[in-house]
Each structure stands twice: as structure tokens, then as C-alpha cells.
N, C-alpha and C positions, 0 to 999 in steps of 0.2 A: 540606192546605187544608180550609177548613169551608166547606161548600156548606149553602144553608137552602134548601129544597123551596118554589116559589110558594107551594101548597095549604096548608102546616103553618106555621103560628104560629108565630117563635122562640122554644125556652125557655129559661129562665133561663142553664143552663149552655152551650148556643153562643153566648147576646150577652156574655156571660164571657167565655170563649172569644173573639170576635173582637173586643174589647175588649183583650183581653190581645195580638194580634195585632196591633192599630192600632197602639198601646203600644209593639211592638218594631221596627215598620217606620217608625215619628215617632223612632225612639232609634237607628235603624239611621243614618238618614239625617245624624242630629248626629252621629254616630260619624263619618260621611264627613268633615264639616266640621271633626272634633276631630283627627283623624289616625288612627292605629293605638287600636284598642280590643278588650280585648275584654268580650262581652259572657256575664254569665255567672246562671246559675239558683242558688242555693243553697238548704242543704236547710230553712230559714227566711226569711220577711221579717225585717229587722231594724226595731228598733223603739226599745231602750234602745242608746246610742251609749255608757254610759260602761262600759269594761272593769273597773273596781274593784266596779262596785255589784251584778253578777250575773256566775255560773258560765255562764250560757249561750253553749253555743259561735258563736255567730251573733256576737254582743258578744264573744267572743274574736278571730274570725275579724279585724272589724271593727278590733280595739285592734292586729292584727299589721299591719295596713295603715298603720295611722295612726302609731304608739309604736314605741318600741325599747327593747330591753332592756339592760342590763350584759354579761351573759352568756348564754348560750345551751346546747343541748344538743346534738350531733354525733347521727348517727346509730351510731355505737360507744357511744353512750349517756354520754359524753366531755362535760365540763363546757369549754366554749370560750370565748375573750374577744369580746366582741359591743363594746357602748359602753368596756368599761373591760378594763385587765388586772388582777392581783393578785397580794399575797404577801403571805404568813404568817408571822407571828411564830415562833421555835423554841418558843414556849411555847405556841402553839396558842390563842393568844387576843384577837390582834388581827390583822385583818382589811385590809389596807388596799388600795384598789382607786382607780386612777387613768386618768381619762377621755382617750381618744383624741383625737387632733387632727381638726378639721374638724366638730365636731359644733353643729349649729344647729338651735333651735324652727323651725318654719314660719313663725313672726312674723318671722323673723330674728334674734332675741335668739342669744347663744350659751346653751349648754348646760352649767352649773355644778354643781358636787358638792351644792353647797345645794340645786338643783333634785332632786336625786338622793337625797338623804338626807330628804328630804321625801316623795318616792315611795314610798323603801324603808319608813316607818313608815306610810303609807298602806295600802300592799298586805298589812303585819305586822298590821292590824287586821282585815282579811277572810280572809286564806287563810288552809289548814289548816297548810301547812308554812313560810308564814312567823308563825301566830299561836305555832307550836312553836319555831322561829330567837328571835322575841321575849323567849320564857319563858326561852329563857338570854341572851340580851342585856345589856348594860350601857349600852352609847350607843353610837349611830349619829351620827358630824359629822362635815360639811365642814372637814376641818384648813386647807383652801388650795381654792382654785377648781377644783380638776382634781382633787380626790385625798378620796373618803369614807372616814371609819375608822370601824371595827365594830369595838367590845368587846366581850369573852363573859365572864358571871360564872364559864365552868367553858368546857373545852375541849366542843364541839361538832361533829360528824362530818359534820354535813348542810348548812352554811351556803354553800358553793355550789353541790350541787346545790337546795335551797331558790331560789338568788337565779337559778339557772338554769334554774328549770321549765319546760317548754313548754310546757304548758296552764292550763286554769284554776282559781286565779286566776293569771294571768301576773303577775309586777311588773314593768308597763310604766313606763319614764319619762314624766314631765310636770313642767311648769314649774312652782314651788313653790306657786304663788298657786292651781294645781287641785288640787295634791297634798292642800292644807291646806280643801277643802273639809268642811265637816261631815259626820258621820257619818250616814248614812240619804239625804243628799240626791246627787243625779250631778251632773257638773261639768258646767258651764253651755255649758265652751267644747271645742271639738278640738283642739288644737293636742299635736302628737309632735313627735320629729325621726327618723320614721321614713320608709321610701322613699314613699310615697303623701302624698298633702294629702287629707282630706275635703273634700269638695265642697259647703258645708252648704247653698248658696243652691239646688242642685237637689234636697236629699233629701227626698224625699216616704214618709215612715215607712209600712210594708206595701206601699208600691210601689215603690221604687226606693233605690238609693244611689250615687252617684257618687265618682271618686277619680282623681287625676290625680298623672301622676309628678310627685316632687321632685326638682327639678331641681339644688337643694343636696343634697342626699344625698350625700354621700362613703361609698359600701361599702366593708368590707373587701375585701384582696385576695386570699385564699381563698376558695378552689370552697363556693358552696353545701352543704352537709348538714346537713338539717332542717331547724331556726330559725335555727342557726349560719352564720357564714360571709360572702359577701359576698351584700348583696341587692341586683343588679344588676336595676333596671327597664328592660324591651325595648322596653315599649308607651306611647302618649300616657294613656292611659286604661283605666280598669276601672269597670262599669255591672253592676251588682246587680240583675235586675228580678226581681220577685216573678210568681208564675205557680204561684197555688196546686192545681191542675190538672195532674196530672203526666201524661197523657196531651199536653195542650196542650205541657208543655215538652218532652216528648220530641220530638210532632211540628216542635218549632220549632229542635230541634237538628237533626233528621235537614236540615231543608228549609235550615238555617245561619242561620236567623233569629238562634241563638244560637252561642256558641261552646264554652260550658263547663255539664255538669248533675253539679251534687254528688253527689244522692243519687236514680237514675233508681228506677222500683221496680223489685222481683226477677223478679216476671212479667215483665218487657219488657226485661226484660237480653239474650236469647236475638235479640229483633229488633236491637238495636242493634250486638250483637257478630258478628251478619249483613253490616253495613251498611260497605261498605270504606270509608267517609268518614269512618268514629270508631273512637276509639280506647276501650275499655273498660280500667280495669285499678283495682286495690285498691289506693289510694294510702297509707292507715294501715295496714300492716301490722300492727300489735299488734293491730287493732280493734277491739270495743266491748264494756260491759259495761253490759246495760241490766237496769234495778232499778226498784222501786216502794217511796217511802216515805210513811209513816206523820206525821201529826200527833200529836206524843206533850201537844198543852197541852189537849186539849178531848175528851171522850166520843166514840164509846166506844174509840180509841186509847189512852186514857192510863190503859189498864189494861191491862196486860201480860198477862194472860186469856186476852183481846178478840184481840190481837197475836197471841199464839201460835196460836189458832182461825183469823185470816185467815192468816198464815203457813202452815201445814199445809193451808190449803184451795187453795194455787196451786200449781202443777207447771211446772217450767221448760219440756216439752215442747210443751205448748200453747200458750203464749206462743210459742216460734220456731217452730212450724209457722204458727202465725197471721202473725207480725211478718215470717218469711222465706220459709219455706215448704220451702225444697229446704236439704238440708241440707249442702251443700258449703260453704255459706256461713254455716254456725251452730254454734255445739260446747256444750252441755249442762254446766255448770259449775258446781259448790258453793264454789270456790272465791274469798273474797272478794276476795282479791290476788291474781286473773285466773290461769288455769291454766297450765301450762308454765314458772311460774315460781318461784328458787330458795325463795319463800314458800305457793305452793300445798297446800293440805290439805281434802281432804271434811268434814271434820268438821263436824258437826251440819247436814247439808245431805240427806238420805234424803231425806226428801219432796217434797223439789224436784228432786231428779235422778232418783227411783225414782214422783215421782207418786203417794202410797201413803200420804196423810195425810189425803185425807177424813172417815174415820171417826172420827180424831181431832179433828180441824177440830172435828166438830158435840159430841163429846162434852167439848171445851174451852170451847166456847160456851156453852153447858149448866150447866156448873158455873159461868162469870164471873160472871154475874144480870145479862148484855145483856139492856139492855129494848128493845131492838127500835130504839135511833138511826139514823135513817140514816145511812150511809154517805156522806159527797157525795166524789167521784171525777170530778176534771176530766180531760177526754177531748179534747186537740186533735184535728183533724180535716186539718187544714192542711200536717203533716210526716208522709213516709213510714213513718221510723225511729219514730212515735209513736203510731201511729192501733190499733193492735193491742192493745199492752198493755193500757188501761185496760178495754178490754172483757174481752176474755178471764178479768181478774182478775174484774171485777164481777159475771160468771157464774158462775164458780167459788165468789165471796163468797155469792151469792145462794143456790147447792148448799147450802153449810154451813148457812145460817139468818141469815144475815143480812141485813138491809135497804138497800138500794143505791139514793141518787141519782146517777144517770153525768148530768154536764154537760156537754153539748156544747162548744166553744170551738175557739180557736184557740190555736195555740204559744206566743205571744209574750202572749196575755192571762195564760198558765198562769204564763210567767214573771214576768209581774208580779204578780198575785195570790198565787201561793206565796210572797213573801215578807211577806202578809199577817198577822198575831197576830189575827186579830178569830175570834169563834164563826164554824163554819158559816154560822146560820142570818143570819149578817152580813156576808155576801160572803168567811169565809176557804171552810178546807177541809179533807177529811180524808184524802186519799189522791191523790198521782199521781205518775205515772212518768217517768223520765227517762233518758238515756243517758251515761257517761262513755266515752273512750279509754282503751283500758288504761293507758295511759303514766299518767292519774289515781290510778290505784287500784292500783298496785304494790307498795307495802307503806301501813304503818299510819299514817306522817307524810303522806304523798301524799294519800291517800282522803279526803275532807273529806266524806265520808259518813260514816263508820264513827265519827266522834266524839260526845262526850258534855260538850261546853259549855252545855248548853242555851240560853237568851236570850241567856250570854253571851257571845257569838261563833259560836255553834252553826249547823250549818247550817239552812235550812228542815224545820220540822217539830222544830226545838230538842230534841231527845232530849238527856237529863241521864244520865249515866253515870259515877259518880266513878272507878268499877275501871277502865273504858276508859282515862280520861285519866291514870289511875295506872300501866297497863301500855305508852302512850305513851309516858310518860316515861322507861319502864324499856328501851322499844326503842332514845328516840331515843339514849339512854346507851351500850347495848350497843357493843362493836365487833365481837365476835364472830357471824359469821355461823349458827352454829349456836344460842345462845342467840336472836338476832332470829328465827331459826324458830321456836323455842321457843313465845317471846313473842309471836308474829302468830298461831300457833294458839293459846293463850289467847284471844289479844284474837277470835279467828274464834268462839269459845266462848262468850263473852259475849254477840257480836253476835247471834248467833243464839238466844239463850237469852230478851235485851232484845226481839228483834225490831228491831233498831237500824236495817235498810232488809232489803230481802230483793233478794237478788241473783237474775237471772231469766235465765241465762246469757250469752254470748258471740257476737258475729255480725260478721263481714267487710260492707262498704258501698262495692260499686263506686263511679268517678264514669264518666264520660264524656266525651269532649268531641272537637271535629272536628279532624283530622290536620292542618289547617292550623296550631293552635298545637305549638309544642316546645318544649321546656325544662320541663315539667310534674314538680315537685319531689314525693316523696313524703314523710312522716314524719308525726308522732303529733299534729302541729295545723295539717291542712293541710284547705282546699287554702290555700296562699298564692301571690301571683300575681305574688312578684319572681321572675326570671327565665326567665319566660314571653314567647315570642316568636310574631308570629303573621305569615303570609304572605298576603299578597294574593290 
């Protein structure tokens, strides 16, 4: 509880604070009237509702509530029927997948392969592993209302796990008419036919989001694992509130104000894991691989120089002493396709695991002819897993000889602003950081980092790399396990050579939440809130 002293003035951050507190007990008391809810912290406000138009996990989280997918991924890492089943031609190149019974919009419409074939070229134009599904493609139709058929101009290895990725970009289903939105703009409306309805008439963007079961929902009838399975909804309701203050959310789970906190911070892990009324545990197991990339369209990034000077100026170790601190929950990692895996390799990664590139830093700098541009480096303030990085780096930049604007912000501005093209000095940018699941970044079709599309598909910060997308194509070909090793250290040699992002290690992100809910799923795009149930 926040107590304010007669004699002392409130400041700013306890009328915050007991703001955020009115906030949960005016939201507590609707919960009473709505039935079973729970109420839950995440480790962003959301802000953009449409899952196609950004990577950001908060907009993913958001799209698993709302959408459903084809297929899905098990926790055996097992490609499973979700909306549709499949089967394959003997020749390996047609595709044909037909939609399960009971499947309906929230509008009520039912749920058609036109609808779906519409999706699937939607989501082929932003993701990394389905803009790679495309490039061998022929055509995507609805042959008949229940039944899409995918052609390949060549046999292709990845086309369901592509269409059954877990994260972002997910290819979630949506009704044709949003599917066929323009490129650049988000779709107007919400409507999935997935287990939640968005609640649009309460969502108040950076304060709240609301979601109520659907009561059309027909789950499968296999056990939950991971996205896969049956999403069976327990509760009336799921409430989003924002509570940028992770002090405040902690004390508002201890006290039950709340029910669920994503991402508590690492210092205060030890009180909660105290506390017999929550439950602490590491729901993505695989966990995170957080990185800092570059604008390769505008000074002084788009000189490869410049790149290798701030590359060699940052040390993975500082960064997770800063971002975690304790290191049970961190692991030191050169490798771009997340370590422990059968793609893993050090290679060209020394001065980010050894710390030991300083001197190079300034003497690369030195030779490029940096005149001295700043740097702008946007720094949200607002996310735990975010607030470390940009600094640490900017210190580090600043060591070497370089000029550093750090911009303060928030998460959800960074998200929209990075997918800015304008100069610096015209609201883009030139440097920030961000976090994937490893489940993202597991080999070279997955990673939608590590590519070289520049404008044309490419992700934020448009790096152009024709060898990358040449040795792309030579993985997604491959069938042989040992050649794709081969070929991802290449491609890990490039990256590092380009400066294509700088990988900044690996780190585990408890959540929390109080023993009153069960059913609490784990896997590589959670938390998600089917099969969660919560007691009185």
C-alpha cells in the first residue's frame, strides 16, 4: 500500500502510483460484475493491435488471443493440425490443407479457405520464413471452401513448419476483406476465430486491454502443447493493465490486486519466490536472445567501418550484468542460432564473449573518416527486458569515439518509430535494441534479423546483403543436416563481417502470478491465457 506523509507533497511517481492503484480496484470491481477474470500485467502496454504490421511480442501476444492459426507447433517441436489438416502430394509439391469443422469469425461468418488463402499471402509478404515459402511458391487457392492448395515451383522442406511458426510473424487467420488490406497500413477491424473476442469499445492504448471468451470457439480435442492443441477458455475474461512501474505491479500482485506479472524484474525475483501465494517459474524455456541493430540507410551506419568500430566497442558481459545481473539467468553467446543448438558456432563473435575489442573499436573508427554524426539511440524506459541495453551500448559507443544521442522513450513509441525510413534528424534513427525467443532465431529461414532484403521486405534498419540471401537460399534447399551447418556458419560469417545486427547474448525471464490460477501453459510464445483457470 502507498501511504503519502501529511507534511510531504505528493511526487510525481506516487500520484502514478496511486493512480495505477484506483485503476486496478475501479477494474477489480468490473471483474466482479464480468464473472471469473483474470487480471494480468505484461511486459508492455499494447498499442498496434494488428499482428501482420509488427514483430513486436506484445502485438503477438495480442494476435494469439484474437486469431488462430492452420497449424501449430507441439512442444516436441512437432508441426500439429490447428485450423486445418494436410497432405502431400508423392511429388512433393502440392500442398493441400483442409479446414476443420466448426470454425467461425466473431462476426459470425463461417471461416473459408478464401479467407485463408488470403492470410497466408498476407503474412508471405512480412515474415522472414514465409517471404522464403513464397520465393518457391506457385499459387496459393481456395480449390473449394474448406480445402487451400499450395503449389511449389521446386520441392521445399520448410512449408509447414513455415505455416506453423509460433512466433513472430505468426500467420494468423483473418477474414479476406483484412487479409487484403494494403501494405504499410493495419487493419481497421479485429475480428479472429480464435478463443478470445477483443473487447475494442474498452481498449484504452497504454492503459488497458480487454478480451472476453468466445463462446463459439470449438477447441480441439487434444491436450494443450504450446500453441498446439485444444485452447480450452476457463475464465469470463482477461484485463491487460499497464502499470509501467514494476515496483507498483509487483506490489499489486503480492497484495492480489493482480493475478499474473510477465516479466517481474531480477532484483525482486528473490521477494516473490519468498512469497507462498505466487508462483515464480520460466515459462519459455528456450529464452531470449537480445541484440541491437543498426540503420544500415543513413550516416554513420551505412558504412561498414562505422559497423565494425561500434561492433567491437560492445561486450556481451555488460550488457547482462546490466539487463540481468545474476547470472543463473544469463548465458554469454556468439552464437547467432542461440547456443545448444544443432546450428550453434562462435565464429567471429571474440569480442562479444571475450570483451576484447576496444582498442579495435577506436582504431576502426579512425580509419572510416566518422565525422563525428551522432548517434541517436532510442532507449525505452517502460520495459524491463529493454531499459539496459541501449545504455550500456551508448557508453561503450561513446569509449570508442563516438558521438551518442540516447532518446529517452517508451516501448511501444520505439515500435512504431523503427519502422520509420526518414533521416535522424527527422524523427527516424540510428540504433536500438530489441529481444527475440529463441524459437525466432533457430536457424537462417527463422531469424528475420539476419536477412539482407533491404527496403524490399527487409526488416527494420533494411540491411542489403545479396551473399546472405544467396546462402538462404542454398540452406532453405539443403536437406542435409550437415551441409545446413555448413551453410549457417557462412551465413554467421557474413553476419558478423556486415555487422547485420550484433547478437548481445541469452537470458531466461521468469513470470509470476498468484497460486490461485492453474493451468498456466509454458512454451516459446507465451504467456497465453487459454487454459487458465482461476479460483475464488
Amino acid at each position: 500500500m502507498f501511504h503519502i506523509s501529511r507534511w510531504k507533497r505528493p511526487t510525481i511517481a506516487s500520484s502514478v502510483a496511486l493512480a495505477v492503484l484506483a485503476l486496478v480496484a475501479a477494474l477489480t470491481s468490473q471483474a466482479i460484475a464480468a464473472g471469473k477474470t483474470i487480471t494480468a500485467v505484461m511486459h508492455s502496454d499494447l498499442r498496434i493491435i494488428d499482428p501482420g504490421f509488427t514483430t513486436a511480442y506484445i502485438t503477438r501476444d495480442h494476435g494469439y488471443m484474437v486469431y488462430d492459426t492452420l497449424l501449430a507447433t507441439d512442444s516436441s517441436f512437432k508441426i500439429q493440425p490447428q485450423m486445418a489438416d494436410w497432405k502431400i502430394s508423392d511429388d512433393k509439391l502440392t500442398y493441400t490443407f483442409t479446414l476443420r469443422d466448426g470454425l467461425k469469425w466473431h462476426d459470425g461468418a463461417p471461416v473459408t479457405a478464401e479467407d485463408c488463402a488470403a492470410s497466408l499471402k498476407r503474412w508471405g509478404k512480412s515474415d522472414s520464413m514465409g517471404q522464403k515459402l513464397m520465393d518457391f511458391t506457385d499459387s496459393i487457392e481456395a480449390t473449394d471452401a474448406k480445402t487451400i492448395t499450395l503449389k511449389l515451383k521446386e520441392p521445399y522442406g520448410l512449408v509447414l513448419e513455415s505455416i506453423g511458426k509460433p512466433s513472430s510473424y505468426v500467420p494468423f487467420m483473418m477474414p479476406k476483406r483484412m487479409a487484403e488490406t494494403p501494405a504499410g497500413q493495419q487493419m481497421k477491424e479485429q475480428i479472429g476465430s480464435g478463443p478470445f473476442k477483443f473487447v475494442a469499445a474498452e481498449f484504452q492504448p497504454g492503459v488497458k486491454a480487454v478480451y472476453e471468451k468466445n463462446a463459439d470457439y470449438v477447441p480441439r480435442k487434444e491436450a494443450p502443447s504450446w500453441t498446439s492443441g485444444g485452447k480450452v477458455v476457463k475464465v469470463d475474461r482477461v484485463e491487460w493493465i499497464t502499470m509501467p512501474d514494476a515496483q507498483t505491479a509487483v506490489n499489486a500482485l503480492q497484495s492480489g490486486d493482480i493475478d499474473f506479472m510477465e516479466n517481474p524484474p531480477f532484483d525482486l525475483l528473490p521477494a516473490l519466490t519468498s512469497n507462498k501465494d505466487l508462483k515464480v517459474e520460466t515459462l519459455n524455456k528456450l529464452g531470449f536472445q537480445t541484440l541491437g541493430r543498426m540503420n544500415f540507410l543513413y550516416p554513420p551506419f551505412d558504412n561498414v567501418k562505422v559497423r565494425r568500430a561500434a561492433f567491437m566497442a560492445i561486450n556481451q558481459k555488460d550488457v547482462l550484468d546490466a539487463l540481468v545481473g545474476n547470472p543463473e539467468y544469463y548465458k554469454i553467446c556468439g552464437a547467432f542460432f542461440v547456443c545448444g543448438t544443432p546450428l550453434a558456432t562462435e565464429e567471429g563473435s571474440e569480442s562479444l564473449v571475450k570483451g576484447n575489442g576496444m582498442a579495435e573499436a577506436k582504431k576502426l573508427l579512425a580509419e572510416s573518416g566518422y565525422d563525428g554524426t551522432p548517434v541517436v539511440i532510442m532507449a525505452p524506459g517502460d520495459v524491463v527486458t529493454l531499459k539496459a541495453q541501449p545504455i550500456v551500448a551508448a557508453q561503450a559507443l561513446r569509449d570508442a569515439g563516438f558521438k551518442v544521442d540516447v532518446q529517452a522513450t517508451d516501448w511501444q513509441t520505439v515500435v512504431a518509430r523503427r519502422a520509420s525510413q526518414k533521416p535522424p534528424k527527422e524523427g527516424g534513427w540510428n540504433m536500438f535494441f530489441t529481444n527475440w525467443v529463441g524459437a525466432d532465431v533457430v536457424n537462417p529461414i527463422a531469424n528475420f534479423s539476419i536477412g539482407g532484403r533491404g527496403k524490399n521486405g527487409g526488416w527494420f534498419g533494411w540491411a542489403e546483403d545479396a551473399k546472405i540471401e544467396q546462402l538462404k537460399d542454398a540452406y532453405a534447399r539443403s536437406s542435409s543436416p550437415e551441409e545446413q551447418k555448413k551453410i549457417a556458419a557462412d551465413i554467421q560469417k557474413e553476419a558478423y563481417d556486415q555487422v547485420i545486427y550484433i547478437p548481445l547474448g541469452q537470458y531466461l525471464a521468469p513470470s509470476a502470478w498468484r497460486k490461485s490460477l492453474s493451468g498456466v501453459l509454458d512454451g516459446p510464445a507465451t504467456p497465453i491465457f487459454w487454459n487458465i483457470d482461476k479460483s475464488e
